[in-house]
Each structure stands twice: as structure tokens, then as C-alpha cells.
C-alpha positions in Angstrom: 133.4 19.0 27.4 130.0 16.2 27.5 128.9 19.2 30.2 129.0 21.9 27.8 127.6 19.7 24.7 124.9 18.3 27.3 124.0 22.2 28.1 124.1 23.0 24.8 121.7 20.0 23.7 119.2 21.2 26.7 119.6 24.7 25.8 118.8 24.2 22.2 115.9 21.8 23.6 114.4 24.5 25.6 114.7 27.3 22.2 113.0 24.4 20.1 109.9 23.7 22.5 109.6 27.8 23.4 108.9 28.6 19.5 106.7 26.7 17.8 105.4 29.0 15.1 108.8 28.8 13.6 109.1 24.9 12.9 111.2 24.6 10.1 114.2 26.3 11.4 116.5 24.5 13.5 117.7 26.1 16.8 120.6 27.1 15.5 119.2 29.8 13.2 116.4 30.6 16.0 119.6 31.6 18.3 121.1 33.9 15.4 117.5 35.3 14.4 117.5 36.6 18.1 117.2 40.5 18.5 119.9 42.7 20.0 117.9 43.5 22.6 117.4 40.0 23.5 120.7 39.8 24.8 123.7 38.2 22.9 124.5 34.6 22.9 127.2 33.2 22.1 127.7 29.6 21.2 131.3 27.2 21.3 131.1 24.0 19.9 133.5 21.4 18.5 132.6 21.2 14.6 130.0 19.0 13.3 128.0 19.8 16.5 125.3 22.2 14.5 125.2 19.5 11.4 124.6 16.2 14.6 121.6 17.8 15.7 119.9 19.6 12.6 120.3 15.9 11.3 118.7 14.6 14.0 115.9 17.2 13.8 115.1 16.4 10.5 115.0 12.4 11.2 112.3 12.9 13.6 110.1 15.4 11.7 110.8 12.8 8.6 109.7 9.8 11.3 107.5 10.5 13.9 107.0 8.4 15.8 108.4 6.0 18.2 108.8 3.0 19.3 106.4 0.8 20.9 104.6 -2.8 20.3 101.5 -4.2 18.7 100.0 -7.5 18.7 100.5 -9.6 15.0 97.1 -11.3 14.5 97.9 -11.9 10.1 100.8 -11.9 8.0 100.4 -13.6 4.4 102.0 -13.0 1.0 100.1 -13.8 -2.3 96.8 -13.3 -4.5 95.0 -13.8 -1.5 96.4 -12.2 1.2 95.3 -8.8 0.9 91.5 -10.4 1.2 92.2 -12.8 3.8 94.0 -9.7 5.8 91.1 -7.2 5.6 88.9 -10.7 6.3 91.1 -10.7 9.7 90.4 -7.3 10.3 86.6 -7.6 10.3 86.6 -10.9 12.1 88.9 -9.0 14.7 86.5 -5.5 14.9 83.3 -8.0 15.4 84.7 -9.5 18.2 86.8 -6.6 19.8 84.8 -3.3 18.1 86.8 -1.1 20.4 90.3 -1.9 19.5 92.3 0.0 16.6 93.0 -2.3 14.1 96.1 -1.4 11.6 95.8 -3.5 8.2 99.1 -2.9 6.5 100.7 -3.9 3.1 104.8 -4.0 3.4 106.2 -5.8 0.4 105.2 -8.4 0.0 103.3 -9.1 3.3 100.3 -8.2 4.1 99.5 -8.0 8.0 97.0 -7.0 10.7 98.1 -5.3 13.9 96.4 -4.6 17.2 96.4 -2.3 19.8 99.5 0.1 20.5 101.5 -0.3 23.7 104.9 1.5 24.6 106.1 -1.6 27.0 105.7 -5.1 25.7 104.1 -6.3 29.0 101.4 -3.7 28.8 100.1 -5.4 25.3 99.5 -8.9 27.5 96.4 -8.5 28.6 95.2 -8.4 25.0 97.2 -10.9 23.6 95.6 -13.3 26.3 92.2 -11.9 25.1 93.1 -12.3 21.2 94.6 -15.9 21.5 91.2 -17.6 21.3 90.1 -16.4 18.1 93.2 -15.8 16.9 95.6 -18.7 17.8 98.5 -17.6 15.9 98.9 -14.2 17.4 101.9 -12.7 19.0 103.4 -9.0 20.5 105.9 -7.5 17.9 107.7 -4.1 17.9 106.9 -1.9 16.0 109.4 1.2 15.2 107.1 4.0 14.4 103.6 4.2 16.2 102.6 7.8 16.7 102.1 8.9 20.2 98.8 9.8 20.2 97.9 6.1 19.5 99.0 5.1 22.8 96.9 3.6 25.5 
């Protein structure tokens, strides 16, 4: 049975990346869409298999995208915080102008975030290079970084 539900989830992986200009359906409804002379398919699956992974579609087109680790340089609450954050931030870009800086407001914190690393180790290097301006630094995780801002 995890054979055929592992197939399945490959299959419908491999109809999902092969037909991009249809997005917004789900791989179910590209697999009845198909044309008869396509071939037939037929699909068994224990119920609640369709309504698993057209949820878990839509959570990664509604988050995408994944988890990896920054470096925490500010994090402040109050009047003052969003100043003293975007202060950080310029402090951060004079010293380091070719790092991506992320100033973001979360209620009610206020932070600034470097860098974007997939494995904690890899944001090290950094972190050693950050520590002497910024004392009070440190690597957190961060659950939604977009791929494209990885190293």
C-alpha cells in the first residue's frame, strides 16, 4: 500500500512539474483533463488521498518558501525601535555593502536579519565577521526564505 501511495505521490509530482501553464489545477484534475487519445489512466486510492495532497499544494503556493537560517543582528520593541532597527540596517550595509539585509516588523518586534543560508553552519563565517560590530548577534531559523535568496 506506501508503494502504491509513494508511486502515486511521484507520478502526480512528475504531471505537476511537466505542465506549468496550468498552475492552478491540482494534478488530479490535470489527470482527468487528459485526452482520449492520451491513453487512459486510471487512479486507486484510499479516500482522503486527493484532499492530503491538493492541501498540501495549496500550503506551498500560500508559503513559499523554506526553511533556512539568518543571522539576528536587532530585535527591539517600542517608540524607538523601528528607528534604531533601520539605524542597524545602515550601520550593517556601510560596513558589509554586499550583504542582503532584511528589516522586518513582526508584532511587536522590530528586527534586522542577515544573509540567507539553508544549513546553520554555512551562516558561520558571517556571524564571525558580524560579531565585531555587532556584539549581540546570533544565527536563527527562519521558516520561510525564498529560494532564490540562497547563497
Amino acid at each position: 500500500m506506501m508503494r502504491l501511495i509513494f508511486g502515486l505521490v511521484v507520478f502526480l509530482s512528475v504531471v505537476q512539474l511537466s505542465a506549468q501553464d496550468r498552475s492552478n489545477t491540482t494534478p488530479f484534475e490535470k489527470v482527468r483533463e487528459r485526452n482520449f487519445s492520451d491513453g487512459k489512466i486510471e487512479i486507486r486510492q484510499a479516500a482522503g488521498i486527493e484532499q492530503l495532497l491538493n492541501h498540501h499544494i495549496q500550503n506551498n503556493r500560500a508559503n513559499p518558501g523554506v526553511e533556512g537560517f539568518r543571522i539576528q543582528l536587532y530585535s527591539g520593541t517600542g517608540a524607538q525601535s523601528r528607528q534604531e532597527a533601520q539605524e542597524v540596517r545602515t550601520r550593517l550595509l556601510s560596513l558589509f555593502p554586499d550583504e542582503k539585509v532584511v528589516v522586518e516588523y513582526n508584532a511587536p518586534f522590530w528586527r534586522v536579519r542577515v544573509g540567507s543560508f539553508r544549513h546553520k553552519h554555512e551562516a558561520l563565517p558571517l556571524l564571525r565577521r558580524v560579531k565585531a560590530p555587532f556584539p549581540n548577534s546570533y544565527i536563527v531559523r527562519d521558516p520561510a526564505i525564498r529560494p532564490e535568496e540562497f547563497r
